[in-house]
PDBQT receptor file of N, H, CA, C and O in Angstrom, charges set to zero:
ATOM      1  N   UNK A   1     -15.153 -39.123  23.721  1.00  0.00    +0.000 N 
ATOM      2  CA  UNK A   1     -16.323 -39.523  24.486  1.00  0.00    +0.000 C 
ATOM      3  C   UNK A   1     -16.103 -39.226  25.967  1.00  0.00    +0.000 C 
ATOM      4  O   UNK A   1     -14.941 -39.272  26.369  1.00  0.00    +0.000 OA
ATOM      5  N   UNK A   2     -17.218 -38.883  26.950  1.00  0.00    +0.000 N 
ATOM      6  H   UNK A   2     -18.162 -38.845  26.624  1.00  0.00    +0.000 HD
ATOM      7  CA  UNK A   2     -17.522 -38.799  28.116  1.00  0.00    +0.000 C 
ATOM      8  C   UNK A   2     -17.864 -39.676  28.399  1.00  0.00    +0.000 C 
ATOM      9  O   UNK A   2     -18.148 -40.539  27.568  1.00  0.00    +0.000 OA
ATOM     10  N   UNK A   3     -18.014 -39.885  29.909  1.00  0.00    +0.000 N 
ATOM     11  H   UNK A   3     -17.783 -39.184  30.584  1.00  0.00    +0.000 HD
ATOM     12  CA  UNK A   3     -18.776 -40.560  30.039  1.00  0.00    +0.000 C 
ATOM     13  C   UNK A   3     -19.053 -40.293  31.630  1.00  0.00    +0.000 C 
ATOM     14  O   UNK A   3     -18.221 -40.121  32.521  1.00  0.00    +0.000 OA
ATOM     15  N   UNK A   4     -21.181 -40.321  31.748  1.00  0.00    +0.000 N 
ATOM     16  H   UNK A   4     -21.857 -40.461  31.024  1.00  0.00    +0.000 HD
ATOM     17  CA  UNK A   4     -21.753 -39.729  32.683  1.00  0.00    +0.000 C 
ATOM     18  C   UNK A   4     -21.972 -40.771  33.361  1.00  0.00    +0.000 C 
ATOM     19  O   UNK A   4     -21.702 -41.863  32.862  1.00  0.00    +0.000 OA
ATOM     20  N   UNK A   5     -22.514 -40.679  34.661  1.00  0.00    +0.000 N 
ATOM     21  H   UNK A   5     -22.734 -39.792  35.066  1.00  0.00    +0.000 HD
ATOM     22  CA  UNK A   5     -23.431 -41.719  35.676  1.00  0.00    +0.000 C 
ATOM     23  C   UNK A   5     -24.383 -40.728  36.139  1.00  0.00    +0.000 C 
ATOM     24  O   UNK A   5     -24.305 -39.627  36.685  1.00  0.00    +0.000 OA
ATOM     25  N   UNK A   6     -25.661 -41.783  35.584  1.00  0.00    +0.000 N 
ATOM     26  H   UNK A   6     -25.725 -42.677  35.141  1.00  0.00    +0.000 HD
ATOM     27  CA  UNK A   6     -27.044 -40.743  36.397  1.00  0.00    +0.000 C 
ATOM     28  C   UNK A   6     -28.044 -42.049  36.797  1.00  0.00    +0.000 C 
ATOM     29  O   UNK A   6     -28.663 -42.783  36.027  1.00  0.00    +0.000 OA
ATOM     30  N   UNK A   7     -27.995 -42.071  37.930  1.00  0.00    +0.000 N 
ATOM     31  H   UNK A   7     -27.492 -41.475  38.556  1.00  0.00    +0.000 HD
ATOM     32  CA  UNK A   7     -29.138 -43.343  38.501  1.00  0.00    +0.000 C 
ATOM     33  C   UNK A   7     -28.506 -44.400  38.331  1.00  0.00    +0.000 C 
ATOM     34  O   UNK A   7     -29.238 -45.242  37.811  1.00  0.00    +0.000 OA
ATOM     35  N   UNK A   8     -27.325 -44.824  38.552  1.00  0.00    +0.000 N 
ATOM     36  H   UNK A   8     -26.730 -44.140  38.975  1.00  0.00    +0.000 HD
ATOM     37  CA  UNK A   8     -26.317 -45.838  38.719  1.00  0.00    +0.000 C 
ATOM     38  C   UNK A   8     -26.396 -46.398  37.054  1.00  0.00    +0.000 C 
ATOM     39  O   UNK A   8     -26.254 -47.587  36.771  1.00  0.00    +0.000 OA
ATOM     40  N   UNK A   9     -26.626 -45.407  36.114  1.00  0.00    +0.000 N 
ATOM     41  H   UNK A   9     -26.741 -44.441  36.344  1.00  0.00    +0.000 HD
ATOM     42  CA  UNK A   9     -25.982 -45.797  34.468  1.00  0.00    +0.000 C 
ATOM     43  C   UNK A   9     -25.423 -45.135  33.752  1.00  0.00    +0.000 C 
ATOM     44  O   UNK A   9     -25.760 -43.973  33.525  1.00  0.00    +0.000 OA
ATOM     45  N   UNK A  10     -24.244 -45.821  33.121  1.00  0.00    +0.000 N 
ATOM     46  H   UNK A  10     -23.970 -46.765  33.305  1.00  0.00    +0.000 HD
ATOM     47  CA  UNK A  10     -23.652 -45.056  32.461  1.00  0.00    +0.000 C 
ATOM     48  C   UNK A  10     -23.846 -44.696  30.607  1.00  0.00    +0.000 C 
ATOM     49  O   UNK A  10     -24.261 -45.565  29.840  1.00  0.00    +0.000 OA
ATOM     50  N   UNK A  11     -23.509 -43.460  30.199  1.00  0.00    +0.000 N 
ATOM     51  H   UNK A  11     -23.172 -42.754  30.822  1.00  0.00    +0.000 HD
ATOM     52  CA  UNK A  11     -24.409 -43.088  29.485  1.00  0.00    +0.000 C 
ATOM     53  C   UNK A  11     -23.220 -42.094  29.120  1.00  0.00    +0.000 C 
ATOM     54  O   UNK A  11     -22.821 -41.249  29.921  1.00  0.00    +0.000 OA
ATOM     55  N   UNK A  12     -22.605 -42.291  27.647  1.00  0.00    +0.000 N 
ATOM     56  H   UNK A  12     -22.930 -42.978  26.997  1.00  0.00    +0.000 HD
ATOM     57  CA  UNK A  12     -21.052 -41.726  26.665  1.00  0.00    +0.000 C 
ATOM     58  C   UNK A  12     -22.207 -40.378  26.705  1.00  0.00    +0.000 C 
ATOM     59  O   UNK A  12     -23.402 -40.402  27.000  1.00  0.00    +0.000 OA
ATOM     60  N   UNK A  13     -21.388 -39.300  26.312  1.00  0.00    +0.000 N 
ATOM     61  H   UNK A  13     -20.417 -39.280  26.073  1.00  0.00    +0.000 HD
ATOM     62  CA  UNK A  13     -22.044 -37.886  25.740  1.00  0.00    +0.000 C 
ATOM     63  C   UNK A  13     -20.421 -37.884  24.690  1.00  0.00    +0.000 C 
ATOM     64  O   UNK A  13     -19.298 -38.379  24.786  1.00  0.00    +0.000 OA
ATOM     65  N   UNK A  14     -21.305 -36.854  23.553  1.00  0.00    +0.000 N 
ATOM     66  H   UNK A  14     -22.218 -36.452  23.475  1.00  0.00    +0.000 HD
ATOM     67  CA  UNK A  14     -19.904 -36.774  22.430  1.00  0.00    +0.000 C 
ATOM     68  C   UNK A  14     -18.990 -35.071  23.313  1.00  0.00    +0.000 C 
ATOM     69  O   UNK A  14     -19.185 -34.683  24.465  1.00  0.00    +0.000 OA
ATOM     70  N   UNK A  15     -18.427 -34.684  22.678  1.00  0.00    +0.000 N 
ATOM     71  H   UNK A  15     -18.269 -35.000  21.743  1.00  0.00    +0.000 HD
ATOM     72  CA  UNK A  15     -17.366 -33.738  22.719  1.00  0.00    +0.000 C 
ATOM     73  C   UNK A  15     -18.672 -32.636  22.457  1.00  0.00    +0.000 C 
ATOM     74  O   UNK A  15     -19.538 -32.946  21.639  1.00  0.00    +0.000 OA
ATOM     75  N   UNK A  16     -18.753 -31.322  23.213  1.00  0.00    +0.000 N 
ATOM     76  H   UNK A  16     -18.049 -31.071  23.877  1.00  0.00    +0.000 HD
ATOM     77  CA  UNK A  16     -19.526 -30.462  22.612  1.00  0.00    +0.000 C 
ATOM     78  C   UNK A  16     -20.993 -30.591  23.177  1.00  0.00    +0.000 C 
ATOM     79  O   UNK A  16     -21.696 -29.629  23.485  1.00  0.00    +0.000 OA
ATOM     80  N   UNK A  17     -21.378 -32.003  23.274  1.00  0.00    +0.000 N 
ATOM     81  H   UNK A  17     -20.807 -32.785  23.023  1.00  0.00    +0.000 HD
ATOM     82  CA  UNK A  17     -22.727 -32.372  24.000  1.00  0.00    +0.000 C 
ATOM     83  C   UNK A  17     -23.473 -31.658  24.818  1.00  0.00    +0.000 C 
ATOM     84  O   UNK A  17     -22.764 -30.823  25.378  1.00  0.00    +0.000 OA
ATOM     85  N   UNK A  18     -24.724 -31.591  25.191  1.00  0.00    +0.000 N 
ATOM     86  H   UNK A  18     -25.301 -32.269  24.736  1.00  0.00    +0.000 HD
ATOM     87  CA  UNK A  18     -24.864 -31.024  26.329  1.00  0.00    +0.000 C 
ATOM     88  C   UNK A  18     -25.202 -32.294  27.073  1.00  0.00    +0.000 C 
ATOM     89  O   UNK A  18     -25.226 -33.357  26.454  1.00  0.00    +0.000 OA
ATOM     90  N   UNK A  19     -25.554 -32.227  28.812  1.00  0.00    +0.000 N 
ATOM     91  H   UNK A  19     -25.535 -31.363  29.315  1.00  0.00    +0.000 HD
ATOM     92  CA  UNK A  19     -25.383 -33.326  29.834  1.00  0.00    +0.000 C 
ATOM     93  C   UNK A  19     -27.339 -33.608  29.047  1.00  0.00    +0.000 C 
ATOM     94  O   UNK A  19     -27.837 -34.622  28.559  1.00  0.00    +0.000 OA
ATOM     95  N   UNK A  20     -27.890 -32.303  29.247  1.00  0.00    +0.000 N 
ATOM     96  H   UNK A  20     -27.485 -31.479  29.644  1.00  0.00    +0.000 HD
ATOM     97  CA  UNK A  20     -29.211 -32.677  28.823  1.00  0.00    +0.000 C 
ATOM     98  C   UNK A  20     -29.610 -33.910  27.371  1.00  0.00    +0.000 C 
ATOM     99  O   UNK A  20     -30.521 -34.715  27.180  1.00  0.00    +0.000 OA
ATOM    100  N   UNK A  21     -28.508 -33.533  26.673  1.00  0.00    +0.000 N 
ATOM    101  H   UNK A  21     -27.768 -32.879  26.829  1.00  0.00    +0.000 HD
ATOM    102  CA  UNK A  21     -29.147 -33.912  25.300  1.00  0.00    +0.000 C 
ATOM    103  C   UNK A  21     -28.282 -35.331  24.964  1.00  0.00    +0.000 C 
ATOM    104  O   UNK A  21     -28.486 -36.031  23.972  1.00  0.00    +0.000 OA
ATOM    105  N   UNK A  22     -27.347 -35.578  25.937  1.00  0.00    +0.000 N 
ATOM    106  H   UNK A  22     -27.182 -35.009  26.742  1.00  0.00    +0.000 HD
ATOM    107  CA  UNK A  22     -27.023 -36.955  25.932  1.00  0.00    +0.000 C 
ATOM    108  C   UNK A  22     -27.836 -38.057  26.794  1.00  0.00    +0.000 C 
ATOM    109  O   UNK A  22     -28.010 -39.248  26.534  1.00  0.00    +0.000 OA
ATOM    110  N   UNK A  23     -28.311 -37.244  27.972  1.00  0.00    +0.000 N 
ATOM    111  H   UNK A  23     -28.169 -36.277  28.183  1.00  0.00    +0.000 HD
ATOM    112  CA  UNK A  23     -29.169 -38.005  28.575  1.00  0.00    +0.000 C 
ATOM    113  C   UNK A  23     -30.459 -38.160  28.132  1.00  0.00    +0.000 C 
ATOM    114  O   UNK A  23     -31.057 -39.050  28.736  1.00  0.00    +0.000 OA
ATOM    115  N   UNK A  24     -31.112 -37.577  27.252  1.00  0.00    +0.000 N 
ATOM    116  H   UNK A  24     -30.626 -36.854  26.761  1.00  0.00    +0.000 HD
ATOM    117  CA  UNK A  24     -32.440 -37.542  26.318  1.00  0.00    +0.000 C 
ATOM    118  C   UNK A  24     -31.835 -38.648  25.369  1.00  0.00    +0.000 C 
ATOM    119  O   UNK A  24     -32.467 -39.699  25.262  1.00  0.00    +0.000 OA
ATOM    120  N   UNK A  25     -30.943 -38.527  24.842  1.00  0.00    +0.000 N 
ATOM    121  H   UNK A  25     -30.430 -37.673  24.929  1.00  0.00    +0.000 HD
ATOM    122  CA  UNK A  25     -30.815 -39.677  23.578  1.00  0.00    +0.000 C 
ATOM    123  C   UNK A  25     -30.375 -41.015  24.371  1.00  0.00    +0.000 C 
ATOM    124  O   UNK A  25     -30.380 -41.958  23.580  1.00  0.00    +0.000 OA
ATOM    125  N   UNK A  26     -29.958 -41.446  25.809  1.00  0.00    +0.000 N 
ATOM    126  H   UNK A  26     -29.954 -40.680  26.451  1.00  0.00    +0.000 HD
ATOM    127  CA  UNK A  26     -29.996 -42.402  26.538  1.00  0.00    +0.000 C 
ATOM    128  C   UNK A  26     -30.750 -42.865  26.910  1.00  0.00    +0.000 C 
ATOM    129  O   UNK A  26     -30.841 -43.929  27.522  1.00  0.00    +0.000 OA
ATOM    130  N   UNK A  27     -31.600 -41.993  26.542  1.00  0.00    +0.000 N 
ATOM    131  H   UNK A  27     -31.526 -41.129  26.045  1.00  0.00    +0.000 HD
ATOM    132  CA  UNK A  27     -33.714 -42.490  27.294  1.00  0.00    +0.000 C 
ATOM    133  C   UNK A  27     -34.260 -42.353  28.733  1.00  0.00    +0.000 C 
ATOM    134  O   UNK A  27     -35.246 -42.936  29.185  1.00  0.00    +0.000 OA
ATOM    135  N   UNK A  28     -33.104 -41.110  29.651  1.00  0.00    +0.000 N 
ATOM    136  H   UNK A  28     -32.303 -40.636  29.284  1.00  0.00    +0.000 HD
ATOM    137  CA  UNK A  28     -32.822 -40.853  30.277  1.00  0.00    +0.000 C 
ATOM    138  C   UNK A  28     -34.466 -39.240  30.600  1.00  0.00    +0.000 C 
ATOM    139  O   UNK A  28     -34.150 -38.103  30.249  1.00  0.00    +0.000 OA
ATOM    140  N   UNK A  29     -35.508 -39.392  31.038  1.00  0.00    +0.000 N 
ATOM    141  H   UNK A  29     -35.764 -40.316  31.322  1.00  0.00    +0.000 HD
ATOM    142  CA  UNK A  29     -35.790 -38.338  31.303  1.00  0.00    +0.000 C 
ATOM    143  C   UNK A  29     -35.592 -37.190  32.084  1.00  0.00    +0.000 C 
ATOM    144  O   UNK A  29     -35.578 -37.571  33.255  1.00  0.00    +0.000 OA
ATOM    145  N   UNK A  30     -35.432 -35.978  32.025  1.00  0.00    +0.000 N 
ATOM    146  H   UNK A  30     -35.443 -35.668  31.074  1.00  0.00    +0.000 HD
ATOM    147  CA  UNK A  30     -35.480 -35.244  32.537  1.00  0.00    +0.000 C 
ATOM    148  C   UNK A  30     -36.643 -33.996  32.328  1.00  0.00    +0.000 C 
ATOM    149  O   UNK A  30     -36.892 -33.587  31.194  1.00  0.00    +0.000 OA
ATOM    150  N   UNK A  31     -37.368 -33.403  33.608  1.00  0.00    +0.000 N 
ATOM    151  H   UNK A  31     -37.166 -33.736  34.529  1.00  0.00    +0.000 HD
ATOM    152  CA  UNK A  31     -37.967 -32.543  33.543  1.00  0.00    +0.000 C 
ATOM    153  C   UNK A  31     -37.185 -31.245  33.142  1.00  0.00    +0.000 C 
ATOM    154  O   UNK A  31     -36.161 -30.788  33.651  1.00  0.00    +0.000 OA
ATOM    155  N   UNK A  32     -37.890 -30.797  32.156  1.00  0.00    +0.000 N 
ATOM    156  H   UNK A  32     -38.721 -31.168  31.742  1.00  0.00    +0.000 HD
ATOM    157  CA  UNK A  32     -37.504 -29.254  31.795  1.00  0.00    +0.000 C 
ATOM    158  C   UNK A  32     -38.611 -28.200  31.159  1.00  0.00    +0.000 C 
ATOM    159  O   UNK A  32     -39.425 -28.493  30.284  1.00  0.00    +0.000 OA
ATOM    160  N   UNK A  33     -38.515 -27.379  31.562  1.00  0.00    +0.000 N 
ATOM    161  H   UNK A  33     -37.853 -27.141  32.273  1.00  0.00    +0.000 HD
ATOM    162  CA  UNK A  33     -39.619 -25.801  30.840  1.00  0.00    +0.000 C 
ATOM    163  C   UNK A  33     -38.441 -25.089  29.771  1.00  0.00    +0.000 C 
ATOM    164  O   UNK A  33     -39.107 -24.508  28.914  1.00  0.00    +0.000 OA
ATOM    165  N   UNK A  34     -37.170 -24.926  29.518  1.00  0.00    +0.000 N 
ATOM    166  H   UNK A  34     -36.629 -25.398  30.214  1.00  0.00    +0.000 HD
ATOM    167  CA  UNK A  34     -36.750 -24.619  28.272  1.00  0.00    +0.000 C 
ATOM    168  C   UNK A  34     -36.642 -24.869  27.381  1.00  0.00    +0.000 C 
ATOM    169  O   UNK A  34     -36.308 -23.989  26.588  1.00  0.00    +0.000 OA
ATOM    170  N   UNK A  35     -36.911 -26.620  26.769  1.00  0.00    +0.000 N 
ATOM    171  H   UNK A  35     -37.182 -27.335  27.413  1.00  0.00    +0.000 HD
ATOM    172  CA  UNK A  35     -36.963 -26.552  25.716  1.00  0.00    +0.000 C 
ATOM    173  C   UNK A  35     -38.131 -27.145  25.498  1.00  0.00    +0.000 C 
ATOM    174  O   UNK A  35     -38.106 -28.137  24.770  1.00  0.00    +0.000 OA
ATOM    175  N   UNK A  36     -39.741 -26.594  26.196  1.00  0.00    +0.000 N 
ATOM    176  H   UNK A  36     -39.760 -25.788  26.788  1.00  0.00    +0.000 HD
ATOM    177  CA  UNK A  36     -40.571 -26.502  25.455  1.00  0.00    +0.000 C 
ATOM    178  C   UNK A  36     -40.970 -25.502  24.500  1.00  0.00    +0.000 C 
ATOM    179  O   UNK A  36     -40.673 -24.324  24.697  1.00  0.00    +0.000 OA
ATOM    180  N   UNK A  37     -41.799 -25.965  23.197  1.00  0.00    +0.000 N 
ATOM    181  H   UNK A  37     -42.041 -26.922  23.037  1.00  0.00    +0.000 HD
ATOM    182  CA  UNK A  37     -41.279 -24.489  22.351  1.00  0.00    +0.000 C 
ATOM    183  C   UNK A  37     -42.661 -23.994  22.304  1.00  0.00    +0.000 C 
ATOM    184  O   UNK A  37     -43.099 -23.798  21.171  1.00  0.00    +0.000 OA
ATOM    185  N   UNK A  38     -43.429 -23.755  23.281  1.00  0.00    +0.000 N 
ATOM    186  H   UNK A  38     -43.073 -23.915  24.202  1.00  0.00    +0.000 HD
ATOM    187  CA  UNK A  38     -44.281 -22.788  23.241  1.00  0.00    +0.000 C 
ATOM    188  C   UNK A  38     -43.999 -21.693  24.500  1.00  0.00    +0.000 C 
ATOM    189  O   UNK A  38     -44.761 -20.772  24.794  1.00  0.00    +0.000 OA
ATOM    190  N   UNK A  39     -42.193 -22.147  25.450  1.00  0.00    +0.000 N 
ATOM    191  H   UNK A  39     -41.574 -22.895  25.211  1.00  0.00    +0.000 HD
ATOM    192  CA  UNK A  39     -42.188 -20.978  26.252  1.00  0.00    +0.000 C 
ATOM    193  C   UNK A  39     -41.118 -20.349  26.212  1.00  0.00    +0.000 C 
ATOM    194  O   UNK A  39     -40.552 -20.943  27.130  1.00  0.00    +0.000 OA
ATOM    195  N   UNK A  40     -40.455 -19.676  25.900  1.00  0.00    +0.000 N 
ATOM    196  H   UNK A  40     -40.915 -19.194  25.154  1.00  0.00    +0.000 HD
ATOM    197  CA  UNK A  40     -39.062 -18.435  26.102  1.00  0.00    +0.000 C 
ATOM    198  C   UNK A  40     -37.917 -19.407  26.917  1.00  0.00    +0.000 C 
ATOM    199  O   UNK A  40     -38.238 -19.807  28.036  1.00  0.00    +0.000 OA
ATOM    200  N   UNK A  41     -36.679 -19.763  26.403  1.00  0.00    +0.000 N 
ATOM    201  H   UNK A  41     -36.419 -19.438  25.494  1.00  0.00    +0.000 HD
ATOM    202  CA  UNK A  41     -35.760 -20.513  27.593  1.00  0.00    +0.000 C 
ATOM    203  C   UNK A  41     -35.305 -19.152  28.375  1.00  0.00    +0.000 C 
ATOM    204  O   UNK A  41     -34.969 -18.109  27.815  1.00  0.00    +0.000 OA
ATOM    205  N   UNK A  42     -35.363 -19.374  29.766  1.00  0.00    +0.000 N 
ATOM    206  H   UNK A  42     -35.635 -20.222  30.221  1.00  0.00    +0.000 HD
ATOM    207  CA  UNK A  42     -35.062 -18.236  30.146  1.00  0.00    +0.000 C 
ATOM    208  C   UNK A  42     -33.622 -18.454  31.265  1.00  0.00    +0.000 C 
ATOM    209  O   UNK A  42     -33.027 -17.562  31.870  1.00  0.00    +0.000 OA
ATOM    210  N   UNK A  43     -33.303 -20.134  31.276  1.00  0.00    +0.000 N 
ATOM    211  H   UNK A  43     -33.786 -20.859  30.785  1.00  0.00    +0.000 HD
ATOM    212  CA  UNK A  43     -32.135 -20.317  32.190  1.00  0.00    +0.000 C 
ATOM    213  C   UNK A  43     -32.277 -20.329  33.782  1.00  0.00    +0.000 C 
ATOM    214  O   UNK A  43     -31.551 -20.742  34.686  1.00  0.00    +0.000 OA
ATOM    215  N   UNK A  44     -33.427 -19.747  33.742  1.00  0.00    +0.000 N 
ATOM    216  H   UNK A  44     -34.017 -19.412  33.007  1.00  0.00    +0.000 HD
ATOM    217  CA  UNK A  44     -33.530 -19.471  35.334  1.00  0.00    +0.000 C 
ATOM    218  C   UNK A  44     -34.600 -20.200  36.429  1.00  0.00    +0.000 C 
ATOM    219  O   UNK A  44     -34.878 -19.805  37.561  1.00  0.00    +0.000 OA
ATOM    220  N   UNK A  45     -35.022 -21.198  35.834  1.00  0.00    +0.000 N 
ATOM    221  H   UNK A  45     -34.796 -21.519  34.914  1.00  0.00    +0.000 HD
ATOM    222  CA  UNK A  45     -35.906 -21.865  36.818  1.00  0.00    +0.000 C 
ATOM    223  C   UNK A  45     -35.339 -22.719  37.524  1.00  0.00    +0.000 C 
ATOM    224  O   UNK A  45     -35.713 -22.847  38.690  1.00  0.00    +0.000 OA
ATOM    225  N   UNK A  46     -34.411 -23.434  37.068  1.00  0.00    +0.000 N 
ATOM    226  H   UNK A  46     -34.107 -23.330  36.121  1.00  0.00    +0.000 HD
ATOM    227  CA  UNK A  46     -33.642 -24.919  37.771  1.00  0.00    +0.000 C 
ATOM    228  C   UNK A  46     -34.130 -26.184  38.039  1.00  0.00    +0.000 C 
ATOM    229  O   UNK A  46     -33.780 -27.065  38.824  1.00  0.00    +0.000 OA
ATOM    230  N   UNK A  47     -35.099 -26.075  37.141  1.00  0.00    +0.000 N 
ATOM    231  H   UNK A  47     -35.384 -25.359  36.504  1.00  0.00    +0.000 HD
ATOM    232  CA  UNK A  47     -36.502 -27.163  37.390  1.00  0.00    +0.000 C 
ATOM    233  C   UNK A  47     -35.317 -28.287  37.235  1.00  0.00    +0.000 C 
ATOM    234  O   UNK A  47     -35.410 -29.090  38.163  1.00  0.00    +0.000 OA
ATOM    235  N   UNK A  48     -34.356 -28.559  36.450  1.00  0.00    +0.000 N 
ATOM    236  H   UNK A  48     -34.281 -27.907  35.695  1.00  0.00    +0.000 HD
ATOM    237  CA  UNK A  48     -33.412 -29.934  35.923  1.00  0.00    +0.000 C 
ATOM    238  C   UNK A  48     -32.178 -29.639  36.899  1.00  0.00    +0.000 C 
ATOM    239  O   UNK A  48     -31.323 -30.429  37.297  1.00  0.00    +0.000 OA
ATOM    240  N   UNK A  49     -32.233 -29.152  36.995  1.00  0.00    +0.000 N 
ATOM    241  H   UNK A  49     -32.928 -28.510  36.671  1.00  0.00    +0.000 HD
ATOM    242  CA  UNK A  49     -30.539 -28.673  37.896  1.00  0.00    +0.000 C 
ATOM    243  C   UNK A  49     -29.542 -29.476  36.969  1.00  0.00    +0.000 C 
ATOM    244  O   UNK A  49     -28.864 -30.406  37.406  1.00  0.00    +0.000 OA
ATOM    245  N   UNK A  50     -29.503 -29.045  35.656  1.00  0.00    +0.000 N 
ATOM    246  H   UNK A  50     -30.054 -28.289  35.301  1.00  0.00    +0.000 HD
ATOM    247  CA  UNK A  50     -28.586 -29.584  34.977  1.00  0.00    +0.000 C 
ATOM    248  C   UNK A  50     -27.865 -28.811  34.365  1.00  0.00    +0.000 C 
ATOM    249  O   UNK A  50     -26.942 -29.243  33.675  1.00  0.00    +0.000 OA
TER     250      UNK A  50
């Protein structure tokens, strides 16, 4: 286990995790355009800076 701080909480991610997808299952939002699936991930906007 990891373990992150985002907005003064802490929040385990497993081994392998991504920072995004531990903080989504923490209830943690973040804005993002790649993994909506009506658009191409293309890596390059930085809308999350994550």
């Amino acid at each position: 286990m990891i373990t992150i701080e985002i907005n003064k909480k802490k929040v385990e991610a497993e081994p392998g995790e991504t920072i995004l997808t531990a903080l989504k299952r923490a209830g943690v939002s973040v804005p993002t355009l790649c993994h909506m699936s009506n658009l191409f991930p293309s890596g390059a906007c930085r809308m999350c800076v994550v």
